[in-house]
C-alpha positions as CSV (number, residue, x, y, z in Angstrom):
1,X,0.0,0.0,0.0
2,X,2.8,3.0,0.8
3,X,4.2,1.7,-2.5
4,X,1.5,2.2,-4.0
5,X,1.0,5.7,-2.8
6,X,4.8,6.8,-2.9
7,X,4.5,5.9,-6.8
8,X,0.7,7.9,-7.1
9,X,2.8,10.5,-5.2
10,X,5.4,10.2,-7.9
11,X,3.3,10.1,-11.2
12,X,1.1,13.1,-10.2
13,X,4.3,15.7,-9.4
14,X,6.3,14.3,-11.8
15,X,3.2,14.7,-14.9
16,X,1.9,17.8,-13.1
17,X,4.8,19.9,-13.7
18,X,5.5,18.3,-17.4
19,X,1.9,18.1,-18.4
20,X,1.7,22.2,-16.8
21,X,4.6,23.0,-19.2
22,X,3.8,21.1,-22.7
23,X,0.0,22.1,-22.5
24,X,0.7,26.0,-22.1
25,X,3.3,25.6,-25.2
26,X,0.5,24.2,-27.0
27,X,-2.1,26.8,-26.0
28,X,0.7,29.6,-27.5
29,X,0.9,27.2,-30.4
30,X,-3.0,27.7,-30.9
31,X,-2.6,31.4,-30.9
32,X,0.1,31.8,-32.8
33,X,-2.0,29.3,-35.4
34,X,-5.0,31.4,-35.2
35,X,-3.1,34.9,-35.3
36,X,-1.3,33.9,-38.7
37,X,-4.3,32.4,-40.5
38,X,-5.9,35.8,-39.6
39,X,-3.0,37.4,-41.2
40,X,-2.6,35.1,-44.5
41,X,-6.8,35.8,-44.7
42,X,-6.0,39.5,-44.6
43,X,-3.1,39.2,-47.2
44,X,-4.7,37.1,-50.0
45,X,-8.4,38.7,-49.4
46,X,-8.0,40.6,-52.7
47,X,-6.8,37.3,-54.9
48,X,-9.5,35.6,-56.7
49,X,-11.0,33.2,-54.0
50,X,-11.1,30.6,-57.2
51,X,-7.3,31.2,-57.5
52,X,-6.2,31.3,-53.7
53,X,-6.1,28.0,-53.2
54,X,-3.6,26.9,-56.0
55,X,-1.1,29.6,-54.7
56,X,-1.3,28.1,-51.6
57,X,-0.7,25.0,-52.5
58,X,2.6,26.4,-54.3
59,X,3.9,27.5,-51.0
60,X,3.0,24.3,-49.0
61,X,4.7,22.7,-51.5
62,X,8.0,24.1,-51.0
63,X,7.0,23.8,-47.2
64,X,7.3,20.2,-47.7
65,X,10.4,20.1,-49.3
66,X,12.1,21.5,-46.2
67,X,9.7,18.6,-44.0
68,X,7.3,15.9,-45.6
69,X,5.8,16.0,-41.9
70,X,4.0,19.2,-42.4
71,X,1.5,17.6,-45.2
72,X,-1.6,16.6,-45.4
73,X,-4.4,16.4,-41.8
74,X,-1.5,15.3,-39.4
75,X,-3.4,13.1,-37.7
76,X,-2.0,9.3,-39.2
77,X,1.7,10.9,-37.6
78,X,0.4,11.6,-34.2
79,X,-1.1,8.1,-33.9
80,X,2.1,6.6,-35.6
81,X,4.4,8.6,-33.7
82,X,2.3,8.0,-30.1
83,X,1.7,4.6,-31.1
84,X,4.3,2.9,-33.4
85,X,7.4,5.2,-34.1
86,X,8.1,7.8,-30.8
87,X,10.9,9.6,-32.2
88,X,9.1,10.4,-35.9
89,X,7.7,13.7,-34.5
90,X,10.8,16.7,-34.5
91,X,11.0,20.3,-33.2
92,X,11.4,21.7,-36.6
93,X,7.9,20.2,-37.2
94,X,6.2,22.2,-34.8
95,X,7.2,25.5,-37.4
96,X,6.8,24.1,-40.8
97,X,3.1,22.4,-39.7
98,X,2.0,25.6,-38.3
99,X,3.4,27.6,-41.2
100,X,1.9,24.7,-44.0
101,X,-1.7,25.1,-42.4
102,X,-1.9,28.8,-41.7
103,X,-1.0,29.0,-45.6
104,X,-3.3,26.2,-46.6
105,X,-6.5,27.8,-45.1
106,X,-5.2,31.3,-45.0
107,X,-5.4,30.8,-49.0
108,X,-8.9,29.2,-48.7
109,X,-7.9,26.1,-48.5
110,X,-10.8,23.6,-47.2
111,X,-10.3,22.0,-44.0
112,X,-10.2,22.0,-39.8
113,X,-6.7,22.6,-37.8
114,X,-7.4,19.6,-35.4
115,X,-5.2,17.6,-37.5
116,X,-2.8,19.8,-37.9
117,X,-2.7,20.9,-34.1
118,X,-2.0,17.4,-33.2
119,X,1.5,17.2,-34.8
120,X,2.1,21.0,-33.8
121,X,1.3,20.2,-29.7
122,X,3.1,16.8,-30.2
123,X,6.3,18.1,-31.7
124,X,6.5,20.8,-29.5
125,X,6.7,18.3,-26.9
126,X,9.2,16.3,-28.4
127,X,11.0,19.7,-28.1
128,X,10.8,19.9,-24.7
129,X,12.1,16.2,-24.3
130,X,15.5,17.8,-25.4
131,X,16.1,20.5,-22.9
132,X,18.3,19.8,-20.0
133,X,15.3,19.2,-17.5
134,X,13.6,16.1,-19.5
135,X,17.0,15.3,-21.9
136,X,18.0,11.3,-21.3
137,X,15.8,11.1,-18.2
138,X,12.5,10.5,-20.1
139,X,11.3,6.4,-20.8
140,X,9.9,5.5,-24.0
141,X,6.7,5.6,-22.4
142,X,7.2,9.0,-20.7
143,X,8.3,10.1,-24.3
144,X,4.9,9.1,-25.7
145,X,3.0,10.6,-23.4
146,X,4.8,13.6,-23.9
147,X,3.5,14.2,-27.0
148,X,-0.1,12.8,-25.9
149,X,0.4,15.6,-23.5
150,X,1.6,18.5,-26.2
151,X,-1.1,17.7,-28.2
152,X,-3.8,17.9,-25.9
153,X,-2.6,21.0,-24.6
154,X,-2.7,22.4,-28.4
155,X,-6.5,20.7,-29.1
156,X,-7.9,21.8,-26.0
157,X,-6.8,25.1,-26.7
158,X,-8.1,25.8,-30.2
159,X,-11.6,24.1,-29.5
160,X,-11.6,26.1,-26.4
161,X,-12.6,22.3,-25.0
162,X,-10.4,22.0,-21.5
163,X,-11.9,18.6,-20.7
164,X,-12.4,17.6,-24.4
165,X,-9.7,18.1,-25.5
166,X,-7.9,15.6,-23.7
167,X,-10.1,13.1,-24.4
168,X,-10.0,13.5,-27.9
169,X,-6.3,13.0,-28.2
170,X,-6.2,9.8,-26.3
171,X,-9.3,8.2,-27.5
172,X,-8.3,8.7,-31.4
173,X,-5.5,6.6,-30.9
174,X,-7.6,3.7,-30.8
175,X,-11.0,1.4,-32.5
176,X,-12.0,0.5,-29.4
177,X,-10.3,1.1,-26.1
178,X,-9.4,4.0,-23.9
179,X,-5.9,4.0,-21.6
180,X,-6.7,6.0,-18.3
181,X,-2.8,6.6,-17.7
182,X,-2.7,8.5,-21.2
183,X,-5.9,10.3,-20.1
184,X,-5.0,11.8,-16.8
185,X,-2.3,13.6,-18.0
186,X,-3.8,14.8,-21.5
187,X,-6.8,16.6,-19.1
188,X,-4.5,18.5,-17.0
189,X,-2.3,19.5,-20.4
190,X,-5.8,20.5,-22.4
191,X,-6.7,22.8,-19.2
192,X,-3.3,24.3,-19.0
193,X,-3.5,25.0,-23.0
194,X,-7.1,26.6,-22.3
195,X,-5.7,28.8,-20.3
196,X,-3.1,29.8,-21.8
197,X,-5.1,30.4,-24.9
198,X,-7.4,32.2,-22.6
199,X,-4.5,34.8,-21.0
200,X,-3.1,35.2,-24.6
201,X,-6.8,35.4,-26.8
202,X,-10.1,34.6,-25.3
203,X,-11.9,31.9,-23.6
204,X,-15.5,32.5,-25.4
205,X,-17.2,28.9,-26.7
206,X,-16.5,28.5,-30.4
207,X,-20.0,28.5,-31.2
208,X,-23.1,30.1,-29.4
209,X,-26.8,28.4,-28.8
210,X,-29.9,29.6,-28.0
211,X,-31.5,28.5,-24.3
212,X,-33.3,25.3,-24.7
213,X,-34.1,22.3,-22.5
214,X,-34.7,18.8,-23.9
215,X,-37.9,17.0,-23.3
216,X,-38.9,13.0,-24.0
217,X,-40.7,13.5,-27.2
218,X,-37.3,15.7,-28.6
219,X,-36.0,12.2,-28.5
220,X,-36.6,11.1,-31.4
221,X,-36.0,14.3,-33.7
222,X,-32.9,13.8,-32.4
223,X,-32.1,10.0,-33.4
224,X,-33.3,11.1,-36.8
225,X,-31.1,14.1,-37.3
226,X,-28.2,12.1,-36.0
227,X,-28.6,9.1,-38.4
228,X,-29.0,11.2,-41.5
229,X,-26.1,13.0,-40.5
230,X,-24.1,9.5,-39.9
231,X,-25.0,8.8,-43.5
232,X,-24.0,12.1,-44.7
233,X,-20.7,11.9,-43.3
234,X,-20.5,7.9,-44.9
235,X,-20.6,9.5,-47.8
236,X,-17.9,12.2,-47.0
237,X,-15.7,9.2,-45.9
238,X,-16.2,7.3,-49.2
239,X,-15.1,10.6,-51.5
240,X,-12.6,11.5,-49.3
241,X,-11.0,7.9,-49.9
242,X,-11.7,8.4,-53.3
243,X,-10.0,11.2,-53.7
244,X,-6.8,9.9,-51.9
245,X,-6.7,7.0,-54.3
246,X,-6.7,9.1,-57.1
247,X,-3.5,11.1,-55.8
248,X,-1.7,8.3,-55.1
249,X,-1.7,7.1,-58.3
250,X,-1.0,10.8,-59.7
251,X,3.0,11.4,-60.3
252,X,5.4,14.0,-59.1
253,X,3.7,14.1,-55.6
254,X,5.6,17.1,-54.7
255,X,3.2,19.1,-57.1
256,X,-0.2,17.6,-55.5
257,X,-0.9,20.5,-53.6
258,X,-1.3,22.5,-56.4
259,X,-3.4,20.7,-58.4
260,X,-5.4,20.5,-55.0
261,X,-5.7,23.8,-55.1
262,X,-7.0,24.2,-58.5
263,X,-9.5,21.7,-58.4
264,X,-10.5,23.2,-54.5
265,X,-10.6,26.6,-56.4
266,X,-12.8,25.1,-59.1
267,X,-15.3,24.1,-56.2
268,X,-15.6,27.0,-55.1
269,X,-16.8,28.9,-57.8
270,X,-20.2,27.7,-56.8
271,X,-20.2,27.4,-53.4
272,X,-17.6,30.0,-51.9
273,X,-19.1,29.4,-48.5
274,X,-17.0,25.9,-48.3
275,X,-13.9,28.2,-48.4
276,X,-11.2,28.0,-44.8
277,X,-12.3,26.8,-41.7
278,X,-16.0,27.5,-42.2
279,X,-16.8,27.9,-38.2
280,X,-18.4,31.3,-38.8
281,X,-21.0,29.3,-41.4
282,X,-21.6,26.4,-38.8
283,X,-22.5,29.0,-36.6
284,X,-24.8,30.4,-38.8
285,X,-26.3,27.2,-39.8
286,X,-26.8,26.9,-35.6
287,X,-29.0,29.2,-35.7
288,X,-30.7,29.5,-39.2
289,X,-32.7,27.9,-41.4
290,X,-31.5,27.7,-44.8
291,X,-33.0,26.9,-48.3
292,X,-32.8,23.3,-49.2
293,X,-31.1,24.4,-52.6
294,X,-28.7,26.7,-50.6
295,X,-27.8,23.4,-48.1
296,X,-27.2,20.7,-51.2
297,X,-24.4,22.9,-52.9
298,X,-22.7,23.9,-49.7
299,X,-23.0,20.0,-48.6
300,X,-21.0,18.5,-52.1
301,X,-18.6,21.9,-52.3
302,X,-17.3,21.3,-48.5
303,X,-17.1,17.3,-49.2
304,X,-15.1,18.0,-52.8
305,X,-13.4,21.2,-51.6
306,X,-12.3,19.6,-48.1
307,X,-11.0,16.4,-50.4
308,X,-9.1,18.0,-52.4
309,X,-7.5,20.2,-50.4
310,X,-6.5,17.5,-47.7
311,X,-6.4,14.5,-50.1
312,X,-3.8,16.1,-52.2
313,X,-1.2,17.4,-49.1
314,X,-2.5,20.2,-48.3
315,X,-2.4,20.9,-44.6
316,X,-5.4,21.1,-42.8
317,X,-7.7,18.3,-40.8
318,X,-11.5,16.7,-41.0
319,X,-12.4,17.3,-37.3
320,X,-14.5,21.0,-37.8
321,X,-15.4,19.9,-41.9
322,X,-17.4,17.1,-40.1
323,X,-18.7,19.4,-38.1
324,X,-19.6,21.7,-40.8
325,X,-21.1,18.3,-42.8
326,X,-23.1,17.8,-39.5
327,X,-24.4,21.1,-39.2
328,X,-25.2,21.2,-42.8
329,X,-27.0,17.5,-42.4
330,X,-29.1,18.6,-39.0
331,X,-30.1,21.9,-41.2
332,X,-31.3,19.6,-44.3
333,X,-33.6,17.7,-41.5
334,X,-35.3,20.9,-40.2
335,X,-36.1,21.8,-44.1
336,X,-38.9,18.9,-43.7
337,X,-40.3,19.3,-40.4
338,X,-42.6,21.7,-39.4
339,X,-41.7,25.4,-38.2
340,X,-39.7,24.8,-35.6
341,X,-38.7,26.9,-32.3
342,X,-35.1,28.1,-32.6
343,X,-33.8,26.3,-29.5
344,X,-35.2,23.4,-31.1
345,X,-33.8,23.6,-34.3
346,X,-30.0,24.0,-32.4
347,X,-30.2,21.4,-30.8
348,X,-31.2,19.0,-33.8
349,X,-28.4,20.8,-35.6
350,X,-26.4,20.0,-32.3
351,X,-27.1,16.3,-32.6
352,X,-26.3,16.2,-36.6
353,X,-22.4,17.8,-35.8
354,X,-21.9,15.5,-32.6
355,X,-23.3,12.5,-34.9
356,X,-20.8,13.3,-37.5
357,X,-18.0,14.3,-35.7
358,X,-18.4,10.4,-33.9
359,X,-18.8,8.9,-37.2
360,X,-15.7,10.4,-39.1
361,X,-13.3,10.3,-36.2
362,X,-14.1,7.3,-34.4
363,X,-13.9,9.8,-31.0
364,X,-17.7,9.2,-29.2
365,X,-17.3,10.1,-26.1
366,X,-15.0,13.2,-27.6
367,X,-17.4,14.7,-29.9
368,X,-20.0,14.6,-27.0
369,X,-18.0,15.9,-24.5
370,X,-16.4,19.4,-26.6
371,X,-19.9,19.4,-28.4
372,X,-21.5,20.4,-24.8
373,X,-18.1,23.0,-24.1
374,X,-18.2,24.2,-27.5
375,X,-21.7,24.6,-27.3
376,X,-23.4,24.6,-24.2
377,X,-24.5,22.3,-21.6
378,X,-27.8,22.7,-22.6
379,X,-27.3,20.8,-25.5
380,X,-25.9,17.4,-23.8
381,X,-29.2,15.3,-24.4
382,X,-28.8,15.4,-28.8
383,X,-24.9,15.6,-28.2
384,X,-24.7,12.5,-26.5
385,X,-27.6,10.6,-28.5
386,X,-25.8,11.9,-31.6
387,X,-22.1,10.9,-30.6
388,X,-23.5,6.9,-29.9
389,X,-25.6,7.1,-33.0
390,X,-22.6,8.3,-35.3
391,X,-19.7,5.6,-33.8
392,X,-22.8,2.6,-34.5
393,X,-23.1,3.9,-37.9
394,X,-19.4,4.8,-38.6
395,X,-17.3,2.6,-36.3
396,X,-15.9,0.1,-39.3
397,X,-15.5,3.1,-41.7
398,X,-12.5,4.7,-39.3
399,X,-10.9,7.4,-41.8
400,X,-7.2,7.4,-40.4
401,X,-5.0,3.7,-41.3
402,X,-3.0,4.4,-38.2
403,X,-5.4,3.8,-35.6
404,X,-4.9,1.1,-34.0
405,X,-7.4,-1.7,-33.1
406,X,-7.0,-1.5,-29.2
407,X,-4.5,-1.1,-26.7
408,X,-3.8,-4.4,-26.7
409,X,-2.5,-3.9,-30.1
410,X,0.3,-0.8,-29.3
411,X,1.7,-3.5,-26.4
412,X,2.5,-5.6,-29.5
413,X,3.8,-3.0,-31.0
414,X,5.6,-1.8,-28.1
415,X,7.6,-5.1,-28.1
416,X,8.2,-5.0,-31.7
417,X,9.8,-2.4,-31.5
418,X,12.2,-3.4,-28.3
419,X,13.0,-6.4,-30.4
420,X,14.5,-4.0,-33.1
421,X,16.2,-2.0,-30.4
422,X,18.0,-5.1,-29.3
């Protein structure tokens, strides 16, 4: 028993003060991420939004000659490098991932920064590994968690989701299973990079809801907007796959980007909304109503814009593109109900993003949790019914190859790679 306690003791100094440090680099990584896409916005704003996109993907592309790591979502090297590879993440990829996505959707490039924040927090933690403090006195597994701990501190910061956050990171690393000594330290990194993003920015929820309170016969409005939503985001998926096949077999990768970019500038010529991030438009579609017409072109341009502009290298992620598909999906289902009260309408809206975020991501208990920070608590009933309904429908349909089955299945990785060691 006083072993047991001297080592609990131990763990929750020792990760206090690391998890503390990594997670309020990340939260400056978020800023500094948000500041320069503001800035890139501002610089291109008078370049033809149909021809934005391709110069981007010109820059990225010499981006990536300096460091492969800085292309594409991000999200397939966090998993590899937490799961498989420890040492595949750098500090020099912390500044050409940040640089590569502020230029992909400062040029209206379509896509999220989840992704991309992932490999920012994470390689700023491998950083840190190599200052005189941490340098030789780190385990492989302390070494891993560093960088489940920089990451969280980065995700937690840009959602504005301190307890989301940390979940997310850890439970995207598997099908199927969820490692509490991962967990622990991700939450207290994801607070620390809220408040850090807090002191250096602002600490508002990323999207705003009207008051409403959930009653019994919401219910099934809810399992309705959720499934359509799951199916919505199937289809996403499938394209998105598509998409990536038909790069791959496309030569001189090194020029991908920019053919991304022209085909994601060719999108949006008719539907310009599914330009950059697109969290102003989610919050719009929150609280509006749109045209069925209006809803079916911003649907296919995010899904083909998104596609080509990740599919291709450019750097940006699918986390707040399956929320925009979500929002877009809960909006489609209000066009053929009855006049509906605005609360009511949110939430259903609510339940479509949460259902789609689940689906895409694999990340249930995630999308329901930063859905209700992001959101409002008030919204927990359709965020949670959504979440479950979206893993059912999407659990075999996982979009990233390097998540691994279950935790069972990094131990067997764990010793495959001590056997190479020796």
């Amino acid at each position: 028993m006083k072993n047991e306690i001297r080592y609990m003791r131990f763990y929750i100094s020792n990760w206090l003060l690391i998890a503390t440090l990594v997670g309020f680099g990340g939260g400056v990584a978020a800023v500094g991420l948000q500041t320069l896409i503001i800035f890139i916005n501002e610089i291109s704003g008078n370049i033809p939004l149909w021809l934005a996109p391709a110069i981007g993907g010109i820059l990225v592309s010499v981006i990536y000659i300096w460091d492969k790591l800085a292309s594409y979502y991000g999200t397939n090297h966090y998993i590899k490098a937490v799961n498989k590879t420890p040492d595949l993440l750098s500090f020099k990829t912390c500044f050409s991932k940040l640089l590569a996505t502020a230029i992909t959707l400062g040029f209206h490039g379509s896509g999220g920064v989840t992704g991309p924040m992932l490999v920012i927090g994470g390689s700023f933690a491998s950083g840190i590994s190599k200052i005189p403090l941490f340098k030789g006195k780190l385990s492989e597994e302390d070494y891993r968690r560093l960088i489940i701990c920089g990451a969280a501190g980065a995700i937690g910061a840009i959602f504005r989701s301190p307890i989301g956050g940390g979940i997310l990171v850890v439970e995207i690393l598997y099908l199927s299973s969820l490692h509490y000594a991962d967990l622990f330290p991700a939450m207290l990194s994801s607070v620390m990079g809220y408040v850090s993003f807090s002191m250096l920015s602002h600490g508002r929820p990323l999207f705003i809801i009207p008051n409403f309170q959930s009653s019994g016969y919401h219910i099934a409005l809810f399992i309705l907007s959720a499934i359509l939503a799951s199916l919505t985001s199937l289809f996403f998926i499938s394209v998105f796959r598509k998409s990536q096949s038909i790069f791959g077999k496309i030569p001189y990768k090194k020029f991908h980007p920019v053919l991304g970019g022209i085909l994601t500038g060719m999108v949006l010529l008719a539907a310009p909304k599914a330009a950059g991030i697109g969290s102003n438009m989610i919050q719009d579609m929150i609280v509006t109503k749109y045209p069925i017409q209006i809803l079916l072109i911003l649907l296919f341009g995010k899904i083909l814009a998104t596609s080509f502009t990740v599919s291709s290298g450019g750097s940006a992620g699918l986390v707040i593109p399956s929320l925009f598909i979500g929002a877009i999906s809960g909006n489609i289902f209000l066009t053929i109900l009855p006049e509906q009260e605005v609360g009511l309408a949110a939430a259903l809206v609510t339940a479509g993003m949460a259902a789609s975020l689940a689906c895409v991501v694999n990340v249930p208990i995630s999308a329901a949790v930063i859905l209700m920070e992001v959101v409002g608590h008030n919204v927990g009933v359709p965020a949670t019914i959504g979440s479950v309904i979206g893993f059912i429908i999407g659990h075999s349909k996982v979009i990233y190859q390097e998540t691994s089955p279950d935790y069972s299945d990094f131990l067997r990785n764990k010793k495959f790679r001590e056997s190479n060691m020796n």
